[in-house]
C-alpha positions as CSV (number, residue, x, y, z in Angstrom):
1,X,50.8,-14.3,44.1
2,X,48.8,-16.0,46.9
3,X,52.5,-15.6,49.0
4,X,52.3,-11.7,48.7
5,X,55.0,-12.0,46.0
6,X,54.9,-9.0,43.6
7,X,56.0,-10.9,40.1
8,X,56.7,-9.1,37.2
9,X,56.5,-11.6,33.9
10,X,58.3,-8.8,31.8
11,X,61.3,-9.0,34.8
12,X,61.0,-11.8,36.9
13,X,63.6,-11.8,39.8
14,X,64.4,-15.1,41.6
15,X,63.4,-13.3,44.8
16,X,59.8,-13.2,43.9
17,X,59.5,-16.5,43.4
18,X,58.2,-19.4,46.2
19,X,57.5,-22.7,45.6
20,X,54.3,-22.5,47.7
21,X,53.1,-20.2,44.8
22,X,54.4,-22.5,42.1
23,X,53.3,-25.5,43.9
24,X,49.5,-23.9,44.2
25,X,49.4,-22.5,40.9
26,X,50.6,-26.2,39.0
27,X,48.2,-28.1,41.6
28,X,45.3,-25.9,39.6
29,X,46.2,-25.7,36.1
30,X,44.7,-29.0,34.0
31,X,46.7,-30.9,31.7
32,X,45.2,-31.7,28.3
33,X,42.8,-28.9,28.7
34,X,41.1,-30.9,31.2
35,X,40.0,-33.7,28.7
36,X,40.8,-35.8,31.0
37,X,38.7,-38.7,32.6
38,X,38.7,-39.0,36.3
39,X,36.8,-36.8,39.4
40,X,39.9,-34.5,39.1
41,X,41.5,-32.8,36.4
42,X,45.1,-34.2,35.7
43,X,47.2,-31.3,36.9
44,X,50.9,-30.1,36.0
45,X,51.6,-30.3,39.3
46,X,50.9,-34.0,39.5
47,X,52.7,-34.4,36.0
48,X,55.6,-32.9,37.2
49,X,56.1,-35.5,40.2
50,X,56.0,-38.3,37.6
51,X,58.3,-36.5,35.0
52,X,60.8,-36.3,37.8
53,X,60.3,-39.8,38.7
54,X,60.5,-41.2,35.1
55,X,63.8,-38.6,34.9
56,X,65.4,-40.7,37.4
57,X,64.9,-44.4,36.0
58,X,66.4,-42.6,32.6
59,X,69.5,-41.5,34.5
60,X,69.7,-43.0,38.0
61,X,73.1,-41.3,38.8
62,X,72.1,-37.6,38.0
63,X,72.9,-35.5,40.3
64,X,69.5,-34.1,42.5
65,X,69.9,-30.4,40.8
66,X,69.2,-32.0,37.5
67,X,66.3,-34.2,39.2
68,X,65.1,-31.0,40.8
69,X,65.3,-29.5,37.4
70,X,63.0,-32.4,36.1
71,X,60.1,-31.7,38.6
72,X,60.5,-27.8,37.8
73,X,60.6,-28.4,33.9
74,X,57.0,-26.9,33.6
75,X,57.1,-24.4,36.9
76,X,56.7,-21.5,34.9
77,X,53.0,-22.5,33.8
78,X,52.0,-21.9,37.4
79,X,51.6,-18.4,36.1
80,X,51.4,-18.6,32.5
81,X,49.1,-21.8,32.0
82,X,49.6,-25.2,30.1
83,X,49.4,-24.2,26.0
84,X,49.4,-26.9,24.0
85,X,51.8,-26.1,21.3
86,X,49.6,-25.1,18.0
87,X,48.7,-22.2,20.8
88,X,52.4,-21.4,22.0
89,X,53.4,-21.6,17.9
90,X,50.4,-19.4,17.3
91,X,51.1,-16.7,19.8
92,X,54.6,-16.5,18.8
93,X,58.4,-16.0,20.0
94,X,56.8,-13.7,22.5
95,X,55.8,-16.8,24.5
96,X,59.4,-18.6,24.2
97,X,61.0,-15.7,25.4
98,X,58.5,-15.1,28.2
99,X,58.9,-18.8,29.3
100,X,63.0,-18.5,29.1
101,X,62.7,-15.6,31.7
102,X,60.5,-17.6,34.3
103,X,62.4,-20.7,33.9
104,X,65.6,-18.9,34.3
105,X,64.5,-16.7,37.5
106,X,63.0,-19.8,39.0
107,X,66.4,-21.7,38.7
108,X,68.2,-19.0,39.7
109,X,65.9,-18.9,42.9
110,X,66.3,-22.8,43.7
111,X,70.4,-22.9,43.4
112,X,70.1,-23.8,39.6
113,X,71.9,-22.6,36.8
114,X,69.6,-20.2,34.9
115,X,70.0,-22.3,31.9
116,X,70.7,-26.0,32.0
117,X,73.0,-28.4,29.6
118,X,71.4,-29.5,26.7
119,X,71.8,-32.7,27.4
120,X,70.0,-32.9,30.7
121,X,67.0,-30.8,29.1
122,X,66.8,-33.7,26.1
123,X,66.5,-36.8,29.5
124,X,64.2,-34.7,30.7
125,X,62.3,-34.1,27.3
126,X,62.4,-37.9,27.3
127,X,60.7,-38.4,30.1
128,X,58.4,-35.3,29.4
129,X,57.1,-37.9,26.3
130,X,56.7,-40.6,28.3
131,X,54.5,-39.2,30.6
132,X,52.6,-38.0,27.8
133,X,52.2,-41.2,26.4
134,X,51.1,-42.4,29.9
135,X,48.7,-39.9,30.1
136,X,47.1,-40.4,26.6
137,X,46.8,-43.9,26.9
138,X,45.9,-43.8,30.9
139,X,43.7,-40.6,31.2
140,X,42.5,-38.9,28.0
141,X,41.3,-41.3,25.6
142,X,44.5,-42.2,23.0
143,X,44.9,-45.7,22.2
144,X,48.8,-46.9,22.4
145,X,49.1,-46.8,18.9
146,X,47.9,-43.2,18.3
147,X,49.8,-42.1,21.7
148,X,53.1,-43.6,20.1
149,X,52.2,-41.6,17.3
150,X,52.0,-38.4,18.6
151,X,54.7,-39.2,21.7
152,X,57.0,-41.8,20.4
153,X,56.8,-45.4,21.8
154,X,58.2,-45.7,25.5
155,X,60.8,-48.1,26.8
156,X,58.2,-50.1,29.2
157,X,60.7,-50.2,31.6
158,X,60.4,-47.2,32.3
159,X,57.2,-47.1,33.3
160,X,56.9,-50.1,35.2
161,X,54.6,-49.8,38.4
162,X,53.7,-46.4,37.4
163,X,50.2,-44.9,36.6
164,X,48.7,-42.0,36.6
165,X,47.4,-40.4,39.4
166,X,44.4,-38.4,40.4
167,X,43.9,-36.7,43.5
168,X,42.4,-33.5,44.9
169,X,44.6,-29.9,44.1
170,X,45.7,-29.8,47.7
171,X,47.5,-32.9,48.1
172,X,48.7,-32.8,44.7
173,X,50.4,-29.5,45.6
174,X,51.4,-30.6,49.1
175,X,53.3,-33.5,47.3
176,X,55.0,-31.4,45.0
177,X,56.3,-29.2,47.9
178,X,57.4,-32.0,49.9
179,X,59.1,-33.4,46.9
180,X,60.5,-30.2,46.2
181,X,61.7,-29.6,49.7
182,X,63.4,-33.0,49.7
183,X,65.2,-32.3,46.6
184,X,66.5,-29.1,48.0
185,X,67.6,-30.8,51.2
186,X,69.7,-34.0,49.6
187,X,71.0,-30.7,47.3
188,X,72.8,-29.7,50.9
């Protein structure tokens, strides 16, 4: 890793994991392939900052882990890339598996349980979709009624005075690691 961090995917340890790494490596990878219009690729980085927001209008009184949880639902893909999921089905359990032991190490590393209620994953699934759907309809060419398709239809309340943003990799990733930094602090 750009930190010096040694990180073993077969063994990930929490204490090889930083978010300046995670935070760099989401800034870079492209959602949707990078079918995306725009000067700048629509990164996972910049998806996870509105996942977390839209994870908050679904449940204003969650607690911040489960908010910091939100923004970090896609962390490992800073080293393992953004599949979309005929790939992941394609290569297999190997890639569940692989994914459950990043996830878990970087919780572990940021004062989260290694594996989080069901529940919480499913509100943050939810709002997962919905920035899909934003992101079909915004960014990458879907009309609303073949986003809803694919994505479901949104509550529109839930994305009121949100839009997709695109912005260079560096302040993408200096967003997320403010964000991320804020959420650890209020965790305090």
């Amino acid at each position: 890793m750009l930190s010096g961090r040694r990180l073993d995917l077969l063994d990930p340890t929490p204490v090889d994991i930083e978010i300046e790494d995670i935070a760099h490596g989401l800034a870079f990878v492209a959602r949707w392939n990078g079918q995306t219009n725009g000067d700048y690729a629509y990164s996972v980085a910049e998806h996870s900052l509105l996942v977390e927001t839209i994870f908050g209008r679904i449940n204003p009184k969650a607690p911040t882990k489960w908010r910091l949880a939100a923004l970090l639902h896609d962390a490992p893909e800073y080293v393992i890339g953004d599949m979309i999921s005929p790939v992941k089905a394609a290569v297999g359990p190997g890639y569940g598996a692989l994914d459950d032991r990043l996830t878990a190490a970087i919780h572990l590393r940021f004062g989260l349980p290694a594996s989080i209620p069901v529940s919480v994953k499913k509100q943050i699934k939810k709002a997962d979709k919905v920035s899909a759907w934003m992101e079909a309809v915004q960014i990458a060419g879907f009309s609303e009624t073949e986003a809803s398709k694919f994505f479901g239809t949104p509550d529109s309340t839930l994305m009121d005075g949100l839009s997709i943003m695109l912005r260079p990799p560096v302040e993408t990733r200096n967003a997320f690691t403010d964000r991320h930094h804020a959420l650890l602090k209020d965790m305090t």
